[in-house]
Jmol script that loads the backbone (N, CA, C; Angstrom):
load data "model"
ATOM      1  N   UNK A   1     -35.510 -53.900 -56.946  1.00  0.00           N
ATOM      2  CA  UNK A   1     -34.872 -54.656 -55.892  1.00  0.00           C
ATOM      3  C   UNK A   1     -33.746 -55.514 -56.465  1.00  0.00           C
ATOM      4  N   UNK A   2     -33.730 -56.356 -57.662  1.00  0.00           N
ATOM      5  CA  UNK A   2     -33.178 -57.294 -58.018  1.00  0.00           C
ATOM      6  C   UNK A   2     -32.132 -55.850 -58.591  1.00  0.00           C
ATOM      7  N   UNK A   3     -32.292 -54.942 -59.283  1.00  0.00           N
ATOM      8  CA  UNK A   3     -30.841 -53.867 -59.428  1.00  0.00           C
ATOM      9  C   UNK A   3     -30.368 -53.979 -58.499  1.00  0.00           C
ATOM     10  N   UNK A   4     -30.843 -53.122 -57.175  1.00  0.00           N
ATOM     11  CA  UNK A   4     -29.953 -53.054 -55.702  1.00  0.00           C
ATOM     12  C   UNK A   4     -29.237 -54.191 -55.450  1.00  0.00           C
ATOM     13  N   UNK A   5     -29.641 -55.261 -55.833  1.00  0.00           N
ATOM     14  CA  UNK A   5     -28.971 -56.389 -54.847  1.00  0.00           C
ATOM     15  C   UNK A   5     -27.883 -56.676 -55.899  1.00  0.00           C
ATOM     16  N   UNK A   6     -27.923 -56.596 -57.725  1.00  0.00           N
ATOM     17  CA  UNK A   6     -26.698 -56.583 -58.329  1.00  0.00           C
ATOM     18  C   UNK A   6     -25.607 -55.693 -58.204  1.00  0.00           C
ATOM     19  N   UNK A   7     -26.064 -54.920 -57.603  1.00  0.00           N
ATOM     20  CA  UNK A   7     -24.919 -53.310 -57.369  1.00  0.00           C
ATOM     21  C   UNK A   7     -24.468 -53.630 -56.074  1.00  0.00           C
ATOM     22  N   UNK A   8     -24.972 -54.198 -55.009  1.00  0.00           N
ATOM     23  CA  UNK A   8     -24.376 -54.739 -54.126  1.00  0.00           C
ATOM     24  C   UNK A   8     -22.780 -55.573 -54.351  1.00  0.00           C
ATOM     25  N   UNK A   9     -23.508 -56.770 -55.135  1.00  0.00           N
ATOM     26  CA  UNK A   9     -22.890 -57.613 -55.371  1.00  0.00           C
ATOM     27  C   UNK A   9     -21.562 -57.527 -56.435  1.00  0.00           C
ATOM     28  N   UNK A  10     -21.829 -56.533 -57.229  1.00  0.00           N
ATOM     29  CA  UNK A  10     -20.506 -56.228 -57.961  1.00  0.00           C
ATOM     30  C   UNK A  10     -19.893 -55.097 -56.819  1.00  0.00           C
ATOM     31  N   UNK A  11     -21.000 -53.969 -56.162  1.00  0.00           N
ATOM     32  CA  UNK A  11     -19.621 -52.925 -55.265  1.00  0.00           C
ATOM     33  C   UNK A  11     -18.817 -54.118 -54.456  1.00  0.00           C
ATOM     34  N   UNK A  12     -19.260 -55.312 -53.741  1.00  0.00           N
ATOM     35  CA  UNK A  12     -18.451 -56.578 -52.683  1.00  0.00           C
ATOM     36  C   UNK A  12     -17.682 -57.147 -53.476  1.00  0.00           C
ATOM     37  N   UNK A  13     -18.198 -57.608 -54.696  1.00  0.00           N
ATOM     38  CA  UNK A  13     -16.806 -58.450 -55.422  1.00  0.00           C
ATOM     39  C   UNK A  13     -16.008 -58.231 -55.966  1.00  0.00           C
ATOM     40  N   UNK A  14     -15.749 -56.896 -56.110  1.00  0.00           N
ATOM     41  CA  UNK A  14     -14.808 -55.969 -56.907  1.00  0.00           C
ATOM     42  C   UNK A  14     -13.331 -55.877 -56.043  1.00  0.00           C
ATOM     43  N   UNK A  15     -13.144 -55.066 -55.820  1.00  0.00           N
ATOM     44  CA  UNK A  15     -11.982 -54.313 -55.102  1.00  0.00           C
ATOM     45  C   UNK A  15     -11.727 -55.136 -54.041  1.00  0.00           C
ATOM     46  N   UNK A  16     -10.491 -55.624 -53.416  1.00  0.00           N
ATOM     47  CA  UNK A  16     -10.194 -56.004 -52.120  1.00  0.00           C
ATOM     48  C   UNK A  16     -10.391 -55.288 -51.336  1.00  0.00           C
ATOM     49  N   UNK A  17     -10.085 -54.239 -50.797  1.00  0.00           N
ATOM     50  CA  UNK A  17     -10.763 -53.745 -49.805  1.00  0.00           C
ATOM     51  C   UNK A  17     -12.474 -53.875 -49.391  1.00  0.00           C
ATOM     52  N   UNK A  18     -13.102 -53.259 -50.461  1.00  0.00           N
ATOM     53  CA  UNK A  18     -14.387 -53.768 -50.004  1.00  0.00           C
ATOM     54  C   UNK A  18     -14.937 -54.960 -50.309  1.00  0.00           C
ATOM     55  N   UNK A  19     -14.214 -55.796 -50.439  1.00  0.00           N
ATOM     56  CA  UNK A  19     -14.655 -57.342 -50.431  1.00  0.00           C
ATOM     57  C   UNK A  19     -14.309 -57.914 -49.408  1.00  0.00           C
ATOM     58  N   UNK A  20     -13.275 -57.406 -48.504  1.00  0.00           N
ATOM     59  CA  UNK A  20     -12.625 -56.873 -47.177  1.00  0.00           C
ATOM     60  C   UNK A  20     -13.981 -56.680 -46.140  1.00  0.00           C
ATOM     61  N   UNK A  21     -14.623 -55.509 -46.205  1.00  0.00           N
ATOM     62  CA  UNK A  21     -15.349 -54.720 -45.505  1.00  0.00           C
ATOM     63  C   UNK A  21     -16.908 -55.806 -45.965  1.00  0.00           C
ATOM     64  N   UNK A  22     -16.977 -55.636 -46.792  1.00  0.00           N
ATOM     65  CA  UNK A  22     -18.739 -56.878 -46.879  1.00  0.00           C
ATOM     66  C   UNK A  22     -18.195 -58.432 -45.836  1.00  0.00           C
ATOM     67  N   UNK A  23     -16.979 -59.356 -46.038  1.00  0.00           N
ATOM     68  CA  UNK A  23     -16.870 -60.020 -45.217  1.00  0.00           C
ATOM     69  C   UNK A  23     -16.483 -60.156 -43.772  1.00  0.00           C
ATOM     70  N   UNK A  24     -16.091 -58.489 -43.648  1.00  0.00           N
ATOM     71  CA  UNK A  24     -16.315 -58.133 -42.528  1.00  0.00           C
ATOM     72  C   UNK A  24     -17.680 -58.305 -41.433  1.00  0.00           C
ATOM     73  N   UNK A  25     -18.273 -57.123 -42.692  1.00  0.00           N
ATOM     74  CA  UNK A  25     -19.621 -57.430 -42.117  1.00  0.00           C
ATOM     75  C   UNK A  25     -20.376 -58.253 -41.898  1.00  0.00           C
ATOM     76  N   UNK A  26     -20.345 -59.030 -42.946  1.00  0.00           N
ATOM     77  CA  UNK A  26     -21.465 -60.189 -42.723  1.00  0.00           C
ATOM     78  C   UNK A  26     -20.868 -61.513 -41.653  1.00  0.00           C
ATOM     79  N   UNK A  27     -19.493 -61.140 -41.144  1.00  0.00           N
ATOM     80  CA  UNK A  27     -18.932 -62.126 -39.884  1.00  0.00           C
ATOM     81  C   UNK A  27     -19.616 -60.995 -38.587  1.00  0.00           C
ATOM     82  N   UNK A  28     -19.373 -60.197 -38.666  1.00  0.00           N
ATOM     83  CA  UNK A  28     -20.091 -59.513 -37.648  1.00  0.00           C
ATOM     84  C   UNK A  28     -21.423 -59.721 -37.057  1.00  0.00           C
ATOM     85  N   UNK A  29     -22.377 -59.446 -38.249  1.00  0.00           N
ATOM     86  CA  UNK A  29     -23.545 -59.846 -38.243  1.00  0.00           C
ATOM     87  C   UNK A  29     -23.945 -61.042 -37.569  1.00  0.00           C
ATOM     88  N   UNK A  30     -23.402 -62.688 -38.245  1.00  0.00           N
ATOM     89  CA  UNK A  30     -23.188 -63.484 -37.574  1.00  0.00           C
ATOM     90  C   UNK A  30     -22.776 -63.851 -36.130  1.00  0.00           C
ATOM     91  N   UNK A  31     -21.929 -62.944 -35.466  1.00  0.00           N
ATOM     92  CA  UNK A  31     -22.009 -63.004 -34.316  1.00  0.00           C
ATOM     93  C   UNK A  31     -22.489 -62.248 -33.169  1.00  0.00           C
ATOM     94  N   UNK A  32     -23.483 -61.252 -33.592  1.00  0.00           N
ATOM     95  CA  UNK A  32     -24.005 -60.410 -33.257  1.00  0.00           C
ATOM     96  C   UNK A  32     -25.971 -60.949 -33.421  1.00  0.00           C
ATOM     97  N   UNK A  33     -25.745 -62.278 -32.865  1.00  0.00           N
ATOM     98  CA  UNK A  33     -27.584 -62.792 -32.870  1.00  0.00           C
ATOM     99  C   UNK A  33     -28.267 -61.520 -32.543  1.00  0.00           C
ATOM    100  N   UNK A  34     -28.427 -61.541 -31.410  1.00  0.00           N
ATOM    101  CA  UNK A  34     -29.485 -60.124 -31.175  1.00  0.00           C
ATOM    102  C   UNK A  34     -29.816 -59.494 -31.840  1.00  0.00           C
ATOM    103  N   UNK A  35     -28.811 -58.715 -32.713  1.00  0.00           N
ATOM    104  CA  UNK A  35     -29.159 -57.489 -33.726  1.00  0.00           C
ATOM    105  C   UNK A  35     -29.108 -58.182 -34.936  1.00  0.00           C
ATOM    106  N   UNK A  36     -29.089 -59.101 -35.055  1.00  0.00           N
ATOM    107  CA  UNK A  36     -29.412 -60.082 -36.541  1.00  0.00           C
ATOM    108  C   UNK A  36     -30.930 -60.428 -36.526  1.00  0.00           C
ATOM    109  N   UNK A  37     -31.145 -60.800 -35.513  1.00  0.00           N
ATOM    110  CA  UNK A  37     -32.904 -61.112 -35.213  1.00  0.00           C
ATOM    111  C   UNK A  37     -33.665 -59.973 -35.348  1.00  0.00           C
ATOM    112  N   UNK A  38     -32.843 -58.474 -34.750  1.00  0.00           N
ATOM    113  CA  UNK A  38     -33.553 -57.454 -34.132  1.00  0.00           C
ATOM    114  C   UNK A  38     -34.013 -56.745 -35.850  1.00  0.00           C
ATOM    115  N   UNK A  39     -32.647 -57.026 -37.097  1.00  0.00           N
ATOM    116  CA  UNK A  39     -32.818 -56.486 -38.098  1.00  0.00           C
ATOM    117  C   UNK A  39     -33.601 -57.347 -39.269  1.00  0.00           C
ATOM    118  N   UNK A  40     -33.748 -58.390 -38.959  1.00  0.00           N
ATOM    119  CA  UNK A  40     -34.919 -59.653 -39.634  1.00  0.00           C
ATOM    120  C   UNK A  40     -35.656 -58.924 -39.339  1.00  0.00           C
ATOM    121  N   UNK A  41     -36.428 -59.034 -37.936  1.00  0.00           N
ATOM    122  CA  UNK A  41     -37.906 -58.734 -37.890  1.00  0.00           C
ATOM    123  C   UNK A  41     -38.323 -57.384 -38.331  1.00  0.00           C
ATOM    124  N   UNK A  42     -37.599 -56.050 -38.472  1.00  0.00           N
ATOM    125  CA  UNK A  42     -37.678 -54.785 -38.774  1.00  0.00           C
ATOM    126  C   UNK A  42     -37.510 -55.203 -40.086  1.00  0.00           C
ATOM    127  N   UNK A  43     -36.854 -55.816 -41.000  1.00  0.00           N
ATOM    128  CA  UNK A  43     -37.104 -56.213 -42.501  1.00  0.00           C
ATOM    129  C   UNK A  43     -38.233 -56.885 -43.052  1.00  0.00           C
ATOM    130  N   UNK A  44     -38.690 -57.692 -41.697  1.00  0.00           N
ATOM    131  CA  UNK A  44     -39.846 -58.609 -42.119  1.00  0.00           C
ATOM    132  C   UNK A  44     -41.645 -57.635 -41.748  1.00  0.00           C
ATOM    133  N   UNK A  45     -40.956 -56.771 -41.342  1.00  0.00           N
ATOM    134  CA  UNK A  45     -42.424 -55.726 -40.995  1.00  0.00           C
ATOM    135  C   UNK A  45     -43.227 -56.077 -39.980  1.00  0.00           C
ATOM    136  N   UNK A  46     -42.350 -57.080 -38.935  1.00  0.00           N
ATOM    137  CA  UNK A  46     -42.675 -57.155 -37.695  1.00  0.00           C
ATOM    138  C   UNK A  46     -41.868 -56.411 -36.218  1.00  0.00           C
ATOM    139  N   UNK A  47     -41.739 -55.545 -36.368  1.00  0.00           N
ATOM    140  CA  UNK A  47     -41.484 -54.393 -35.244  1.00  0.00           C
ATOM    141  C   UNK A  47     -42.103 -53.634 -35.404  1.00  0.00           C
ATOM    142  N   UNK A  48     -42.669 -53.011 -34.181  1.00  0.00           N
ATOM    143  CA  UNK A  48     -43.649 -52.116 -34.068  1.00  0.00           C
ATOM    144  C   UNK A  48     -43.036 -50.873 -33.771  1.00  0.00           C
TER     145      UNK A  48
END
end "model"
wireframe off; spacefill off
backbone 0.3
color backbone group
């Protein structure tokens, strides 16, 4: 887990473009409550 999340973090901080596209996303996310909650609880192993 702790690999995945460093390979994350160097593919986002690397290149402008996809440092572009991760702060994309994660503004998205942010304004998108519903499916921010909807993807917590499916992470947290509470959706059935």
């Amino acid at each position: 887990m702790i690999a995945a999340m460093e390979t994350f973090h160097h593919v986002f901080t690397g290149a402008a473009p996809l440092r572009f596209a991760g702060a994309a996303g994660l503004a998205l996310a942010e304004r998108l409550e519903g499916a921010k909650r909807q993807v917590m609880r499916h992470a947290l192993g509470l959706q059935r």
